[in-house]
C-alpha positions as CSV (number, residue, x, y, z in Angstrom):
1,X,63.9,-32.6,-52.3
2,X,65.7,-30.3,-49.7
3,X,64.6,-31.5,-46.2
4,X,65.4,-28.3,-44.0
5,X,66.9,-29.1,-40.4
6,X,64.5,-28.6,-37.6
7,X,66.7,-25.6,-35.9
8,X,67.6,-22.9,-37.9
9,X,70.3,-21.1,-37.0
10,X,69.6,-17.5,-38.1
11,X,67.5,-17.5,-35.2
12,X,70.0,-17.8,-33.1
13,X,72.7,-15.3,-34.4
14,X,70.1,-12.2,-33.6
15,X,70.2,-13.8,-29.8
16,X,71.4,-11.2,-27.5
17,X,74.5,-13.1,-26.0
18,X,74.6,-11.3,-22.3
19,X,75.5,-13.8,-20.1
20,X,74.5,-13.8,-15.8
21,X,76.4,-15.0,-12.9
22,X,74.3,-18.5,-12.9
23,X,75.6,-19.1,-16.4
24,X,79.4,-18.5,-16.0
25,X,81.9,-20.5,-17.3
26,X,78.7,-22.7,-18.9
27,X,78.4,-20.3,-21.9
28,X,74.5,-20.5,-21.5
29,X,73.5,-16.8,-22.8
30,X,71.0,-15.0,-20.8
31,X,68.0,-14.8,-23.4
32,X,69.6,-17.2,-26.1
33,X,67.9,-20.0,-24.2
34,X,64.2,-18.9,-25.1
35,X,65.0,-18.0,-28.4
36,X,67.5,-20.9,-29.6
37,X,64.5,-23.5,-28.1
38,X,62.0,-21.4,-29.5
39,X,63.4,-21.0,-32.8
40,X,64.4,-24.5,-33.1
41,X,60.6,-25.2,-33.2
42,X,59.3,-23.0,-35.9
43,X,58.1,-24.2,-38.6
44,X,57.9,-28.0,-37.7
45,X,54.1,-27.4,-36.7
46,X,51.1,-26.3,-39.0
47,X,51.3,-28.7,-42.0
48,X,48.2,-30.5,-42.3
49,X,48.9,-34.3,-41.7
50,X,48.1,-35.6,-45.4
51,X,50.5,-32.7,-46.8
52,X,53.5,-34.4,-44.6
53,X,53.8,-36.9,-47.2
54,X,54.9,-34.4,-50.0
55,X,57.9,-33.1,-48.1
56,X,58.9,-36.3,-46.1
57,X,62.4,-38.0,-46.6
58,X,62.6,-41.5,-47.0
59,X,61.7,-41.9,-43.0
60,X,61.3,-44.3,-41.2
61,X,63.7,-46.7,-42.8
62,X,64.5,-48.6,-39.9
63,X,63.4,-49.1,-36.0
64,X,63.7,-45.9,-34.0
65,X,65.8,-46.2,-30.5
66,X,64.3,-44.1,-27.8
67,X,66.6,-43.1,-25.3
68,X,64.9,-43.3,-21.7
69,X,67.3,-41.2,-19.5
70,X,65.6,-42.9,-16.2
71,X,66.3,-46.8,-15.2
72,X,63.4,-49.4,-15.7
73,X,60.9,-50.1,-13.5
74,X,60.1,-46.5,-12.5
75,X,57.0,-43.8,-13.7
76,X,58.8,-42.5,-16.5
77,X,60.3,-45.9,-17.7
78,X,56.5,-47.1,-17.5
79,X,55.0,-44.3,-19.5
80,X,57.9,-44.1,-22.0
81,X,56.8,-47.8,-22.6
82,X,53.8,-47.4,-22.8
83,X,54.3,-44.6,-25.2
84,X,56.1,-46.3,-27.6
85,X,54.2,-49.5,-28.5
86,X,51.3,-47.2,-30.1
87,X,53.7,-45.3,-31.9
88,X,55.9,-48.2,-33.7
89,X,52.2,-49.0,-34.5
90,X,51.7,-46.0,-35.6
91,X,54.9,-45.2,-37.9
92,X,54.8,-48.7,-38.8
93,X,58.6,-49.3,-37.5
94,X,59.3,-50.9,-33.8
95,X,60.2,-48.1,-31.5
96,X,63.1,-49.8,-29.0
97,X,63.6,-48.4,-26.0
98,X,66.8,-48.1,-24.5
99,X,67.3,-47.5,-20.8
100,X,70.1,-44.8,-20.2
101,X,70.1,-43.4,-16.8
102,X,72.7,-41.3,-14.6
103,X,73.2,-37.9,-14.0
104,X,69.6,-36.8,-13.6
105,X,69.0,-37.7,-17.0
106,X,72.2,-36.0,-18.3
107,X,73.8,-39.2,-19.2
108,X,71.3,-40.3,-21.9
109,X,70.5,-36.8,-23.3
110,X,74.4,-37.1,-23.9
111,X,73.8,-39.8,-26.1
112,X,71.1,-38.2,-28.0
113,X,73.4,-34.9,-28.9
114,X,76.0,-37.5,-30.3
115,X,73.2,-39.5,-32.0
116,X,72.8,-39.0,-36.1
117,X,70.3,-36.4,-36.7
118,X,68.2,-38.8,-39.1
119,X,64.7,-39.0,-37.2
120,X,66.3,-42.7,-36.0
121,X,67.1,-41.4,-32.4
122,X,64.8,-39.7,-29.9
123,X,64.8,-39.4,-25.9
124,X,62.4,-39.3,-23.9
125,X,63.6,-37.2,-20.6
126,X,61.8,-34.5,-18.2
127,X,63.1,-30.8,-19.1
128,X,65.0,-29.9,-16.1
129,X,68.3,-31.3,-17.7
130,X,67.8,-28.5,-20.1
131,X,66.3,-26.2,-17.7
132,X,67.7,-26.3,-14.2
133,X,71.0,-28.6,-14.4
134,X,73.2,-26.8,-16.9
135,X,72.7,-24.1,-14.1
136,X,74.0,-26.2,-11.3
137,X,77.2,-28.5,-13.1
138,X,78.4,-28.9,-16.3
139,X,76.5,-31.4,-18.6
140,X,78.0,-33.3,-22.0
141,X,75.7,-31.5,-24.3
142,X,75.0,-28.0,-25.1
143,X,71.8,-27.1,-24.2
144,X,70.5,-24.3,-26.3
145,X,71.9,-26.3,-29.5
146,X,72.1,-29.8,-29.2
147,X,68.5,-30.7,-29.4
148,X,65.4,-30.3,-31.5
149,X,61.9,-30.3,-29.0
150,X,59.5,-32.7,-30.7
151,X,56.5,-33.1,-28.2
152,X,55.2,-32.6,-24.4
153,X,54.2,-35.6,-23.7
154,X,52.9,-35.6,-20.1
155,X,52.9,-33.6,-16.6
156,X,53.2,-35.5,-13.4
157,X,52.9,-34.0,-10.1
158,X,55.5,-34.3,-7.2
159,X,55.1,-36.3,-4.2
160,X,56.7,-35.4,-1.0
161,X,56.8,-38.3,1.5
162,X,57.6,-39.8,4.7
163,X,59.3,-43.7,4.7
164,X,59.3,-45.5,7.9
165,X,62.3,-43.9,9.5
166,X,60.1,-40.4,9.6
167,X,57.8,-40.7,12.7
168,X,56.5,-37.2,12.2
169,X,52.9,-36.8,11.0
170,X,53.2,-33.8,8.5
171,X,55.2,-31.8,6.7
172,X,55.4,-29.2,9.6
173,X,56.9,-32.0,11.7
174,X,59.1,-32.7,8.4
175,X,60.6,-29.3,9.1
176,X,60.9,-28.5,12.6
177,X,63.0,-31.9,13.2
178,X,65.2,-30.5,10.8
179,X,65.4,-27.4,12.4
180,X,65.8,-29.6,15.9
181,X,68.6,-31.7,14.4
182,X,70.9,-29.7,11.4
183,X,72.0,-32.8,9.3
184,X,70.4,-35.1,10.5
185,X,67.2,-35.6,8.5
186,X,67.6,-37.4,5.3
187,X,65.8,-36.5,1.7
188,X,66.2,-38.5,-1.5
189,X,65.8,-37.6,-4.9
190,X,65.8,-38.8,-8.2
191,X,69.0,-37.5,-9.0
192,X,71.1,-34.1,-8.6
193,X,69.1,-30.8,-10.6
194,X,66.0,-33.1,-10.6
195,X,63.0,-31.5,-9.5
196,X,62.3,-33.1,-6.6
197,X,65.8,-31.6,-6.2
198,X,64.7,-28.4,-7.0
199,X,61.7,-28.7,-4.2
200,X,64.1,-29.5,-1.5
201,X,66.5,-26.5,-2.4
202,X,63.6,-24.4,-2.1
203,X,62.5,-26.1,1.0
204,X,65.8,-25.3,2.4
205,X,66.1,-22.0,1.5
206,X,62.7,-20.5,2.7
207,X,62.8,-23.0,5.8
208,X,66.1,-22.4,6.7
209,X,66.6,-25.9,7.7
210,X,69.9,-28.0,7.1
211,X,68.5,-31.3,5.2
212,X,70.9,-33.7,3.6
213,X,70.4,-34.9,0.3
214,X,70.4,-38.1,-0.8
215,X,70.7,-38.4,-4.6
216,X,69.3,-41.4,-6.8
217,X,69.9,-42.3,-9.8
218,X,66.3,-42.8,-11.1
219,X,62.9,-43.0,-9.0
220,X,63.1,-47.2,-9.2
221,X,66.0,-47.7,-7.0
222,X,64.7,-44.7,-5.0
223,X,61.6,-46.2,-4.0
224,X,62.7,-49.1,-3.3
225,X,65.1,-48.0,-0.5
226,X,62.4,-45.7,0.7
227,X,60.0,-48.5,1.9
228,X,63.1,-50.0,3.6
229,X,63.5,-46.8,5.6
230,X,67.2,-46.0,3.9
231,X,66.2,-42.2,4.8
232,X,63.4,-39.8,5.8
233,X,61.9,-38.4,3.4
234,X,61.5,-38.7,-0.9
235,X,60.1,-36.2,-3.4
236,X,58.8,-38.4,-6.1
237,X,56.4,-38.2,-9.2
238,X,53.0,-39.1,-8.1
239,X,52.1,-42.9,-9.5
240,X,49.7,-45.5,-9.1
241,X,52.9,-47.7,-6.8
242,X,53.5,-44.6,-4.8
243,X,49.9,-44.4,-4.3
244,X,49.4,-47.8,-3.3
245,X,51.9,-47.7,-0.6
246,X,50.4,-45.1,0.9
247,X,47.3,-46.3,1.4
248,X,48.8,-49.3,3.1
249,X,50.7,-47.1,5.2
250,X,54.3,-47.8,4.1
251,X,55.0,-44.4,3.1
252,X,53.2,-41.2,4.1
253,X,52.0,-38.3,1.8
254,X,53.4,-35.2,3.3
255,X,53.0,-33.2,0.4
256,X,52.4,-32.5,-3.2
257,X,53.7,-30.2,-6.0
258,X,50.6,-29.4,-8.6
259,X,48.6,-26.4,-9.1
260,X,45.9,-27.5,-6.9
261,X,45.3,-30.8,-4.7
262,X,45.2,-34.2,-6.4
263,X,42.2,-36.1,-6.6
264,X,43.7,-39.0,-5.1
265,X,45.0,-37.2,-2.3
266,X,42.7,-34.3,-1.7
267,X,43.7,-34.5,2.1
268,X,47.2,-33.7,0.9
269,X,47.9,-29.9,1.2
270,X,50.3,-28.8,-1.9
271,X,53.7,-26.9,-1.3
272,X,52.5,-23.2,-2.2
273,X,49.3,-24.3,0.3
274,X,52.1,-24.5,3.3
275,X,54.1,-21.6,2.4
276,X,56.6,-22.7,-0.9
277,X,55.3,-21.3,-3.9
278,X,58.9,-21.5,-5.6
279,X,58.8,-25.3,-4.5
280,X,55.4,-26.3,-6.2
281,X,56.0,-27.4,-9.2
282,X,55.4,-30.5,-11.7
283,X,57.4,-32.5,-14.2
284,X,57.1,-32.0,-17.9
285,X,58.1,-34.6,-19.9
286,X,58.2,-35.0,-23.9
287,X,60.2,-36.0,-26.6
288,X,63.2,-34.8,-28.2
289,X,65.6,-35.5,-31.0
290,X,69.2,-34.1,-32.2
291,X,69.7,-30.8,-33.5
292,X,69.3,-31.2,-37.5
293,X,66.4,-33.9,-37.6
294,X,64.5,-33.3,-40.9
295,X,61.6,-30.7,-39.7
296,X,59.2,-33.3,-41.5
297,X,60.1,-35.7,-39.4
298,X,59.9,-33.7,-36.4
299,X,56.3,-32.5,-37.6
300,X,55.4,-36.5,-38.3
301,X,56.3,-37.7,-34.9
302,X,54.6,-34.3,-33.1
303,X,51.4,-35.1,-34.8
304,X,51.4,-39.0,-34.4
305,X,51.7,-38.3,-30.5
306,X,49.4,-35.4,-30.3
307,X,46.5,-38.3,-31.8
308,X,47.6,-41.1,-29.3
309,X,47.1,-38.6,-26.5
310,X,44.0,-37.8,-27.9
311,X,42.8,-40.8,-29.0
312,X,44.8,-44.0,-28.1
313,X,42.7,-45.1,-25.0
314,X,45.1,-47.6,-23.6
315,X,47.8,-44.4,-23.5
316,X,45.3,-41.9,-22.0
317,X,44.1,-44.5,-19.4
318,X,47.7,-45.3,-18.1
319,X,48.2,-41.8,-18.2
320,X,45.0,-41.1,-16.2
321,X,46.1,-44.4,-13.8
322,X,49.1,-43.2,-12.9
323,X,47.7,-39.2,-11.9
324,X,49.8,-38.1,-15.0
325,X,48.2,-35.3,-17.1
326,X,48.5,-35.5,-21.0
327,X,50.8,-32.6,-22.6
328,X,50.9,-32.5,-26.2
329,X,50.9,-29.3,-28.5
330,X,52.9,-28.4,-30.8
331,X,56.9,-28.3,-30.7
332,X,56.9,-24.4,-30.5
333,X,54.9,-24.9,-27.4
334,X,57.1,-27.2,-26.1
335,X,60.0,-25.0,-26.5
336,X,58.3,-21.8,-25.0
337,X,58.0,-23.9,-22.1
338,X,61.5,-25.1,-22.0
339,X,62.6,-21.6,-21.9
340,X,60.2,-20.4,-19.5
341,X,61.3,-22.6,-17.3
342,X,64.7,-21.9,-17.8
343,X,64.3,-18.5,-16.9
344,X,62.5,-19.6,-14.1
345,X,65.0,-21.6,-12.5
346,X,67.6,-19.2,-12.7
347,X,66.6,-16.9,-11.2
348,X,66.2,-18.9,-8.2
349,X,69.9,-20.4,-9.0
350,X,71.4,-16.8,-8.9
351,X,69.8,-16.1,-5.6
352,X,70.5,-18.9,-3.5
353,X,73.1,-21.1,-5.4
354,X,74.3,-23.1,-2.5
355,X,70.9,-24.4,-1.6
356,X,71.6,-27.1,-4.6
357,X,74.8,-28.7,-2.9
């Protein structure tokens, strides 16, 4: 049997290879993006789930390691967990997970692009290491080739919110004591080309006000300094702790990033509702796997994940606990929003590149 890899190259030598001033000295072409993601997912969807078995290597032959590029203890470590124990069930193998965080997430993707390309090795990361920090830094991958997208797994809405060194009472007040005081206010993130990142560049650039960023390695540690009043203000993902801390007045909702107002916080006006469209945005997270994972493989793990968030209701109810929003669909999908993204992001690099110091 010939198992073919789960990015075709072809694809990717018709790419038009212009390159724009966000992507130079990065080599990240201007349109390769879309199409090396998007072809990287064709044909891995579309076989019906008993043909799989007629073109599957010899897979799983041992436990799969998935990479979490975030430390324990936060929303993503929780759901990446929570993920997983269905799907060893599932594949019939234990599915370890292995905390790997720095970098925004950049540290353990790195470990993924030097992993075997077998189906052993997956990560389980938001996009905007793909999408948004290749356009800020350099990262130890390349990010039109290194990786295969297997699933979306979930969306999760951003929270913006005061800690106990903020006295202001809204996100208005947020702003106009950073306009009152240049470098004085104090906004912490997950980590540098995050999107809670991305929200305060935007927040800067239409606001005009000079925040400092405070950059985190993973939304754990992050919290935890935030309810000891370490700074101001936190963009976060929206979570059933974060939530709870709220409503016992340790932290305050100032805003959120979602298409419309959450249920939990329908006082809570969202960032395009108080004048940043650019800045309202969520986190997608899903699955990936090395460039060169047997498309079967690929397909196997898509649909497995697709019927837990259908149909595993201990997934789907800490998904719907924690105000996260199941993804799924196929790995094209995926990819088309990868590179949407992509596109979208730079363009809001190449206009205001120092807003991301």
């Amino acid at each position: 049997m010939s198992v073919r890899p789960a990015a075709p190259q072809d694809a990717r030598a018709a790419v038009d290879d212009e390159r724009g001033p966000a992507d130079a000295g990065r080599g990240l072409p201007r349109r390769a993006f879309a199409a090396g993601f998007v072809a990287g997912a064709f044909g891995l969807i579309g076989a019906p789930r008993s043909a799989l078995a007629d073109d599957m290597p010899d897979w799983p032959r041992r436990p799969l390691r998935l990479i979490v590029v975030y430390p324990p203890g936060g929303v993503s470590d929780g759901m990446a967990r929570a993920l997983a124990e269905p799907l060893s069930q599932a594949l019939g193998v234990p599915v370890v997970v292995d905390n790997r965080a720095g970098a925004g997430g950049s540290v353990g993707l790195g470990l993924l692009s030097r992993a075997p390309a077998d189906g052993h090795t997956l990560a389980f990361s938001a996009i905007s290491p793909l999408t948004l920090q290749p356009l800020i830094g350099r990262v130890p991958y390349d990010p039109l080739r290194a990786f295969a997208p297997v699933v979306g797994v979930m969306r999760t809405p951003v929270l913006v919110v005061g800690t106990p060194a903020f006295t202001g009472q809204g996100f208005e007040a947020l702003v106009a004591q950073a306009r009152r005081s240049p470098g004085q206010l104090r906004w912490a993130t997950s980590g540098v080309a995050t999107i809670g990142h991305l929200v305060l560049a935007q927040v800067r650039t239409v606001s005009g006000a000079a925040i400092v960023h405070v950059p985190y390695h993973g939304g754990g540690p992050q919290l935890t300094d935030a309810l000891g009043g370490q700074f101001e203000v936190l963009s976060t993902n929206v979570a059933a702790q974060q939530l709870q801390y709220i409503a016992e007045g340790r932290l305050r909702a100032l805003a959120v990033g979602a298409p419309q107002r959450i249920d939990a916080l329908p006082g809570v006006p969202t960032l395009a509702e108080l004048g940043y469209p650019e800045a309202n945005r969520d986190s997608l997270f899903g699955l990936f796997a090395p460039t060169g994972t047997p498309a079967p493989v690929v397909t196997r793990i898509n649909h497995e994940v697709e019927h837990l968030l259908l149909q595993d209701d201990t997934l789907r109810r800490r998904l719907r606990e924690a105000h996260n929003l199941p993804a799924g669909g196929s790995a094209e999908d995926f990819a088309r929003e990868i590179a949407a993204d992509r596109r979208r992001n730079r363009a809001l690099v190449a206009a205001r590149p120092g807003a991301f110091d």
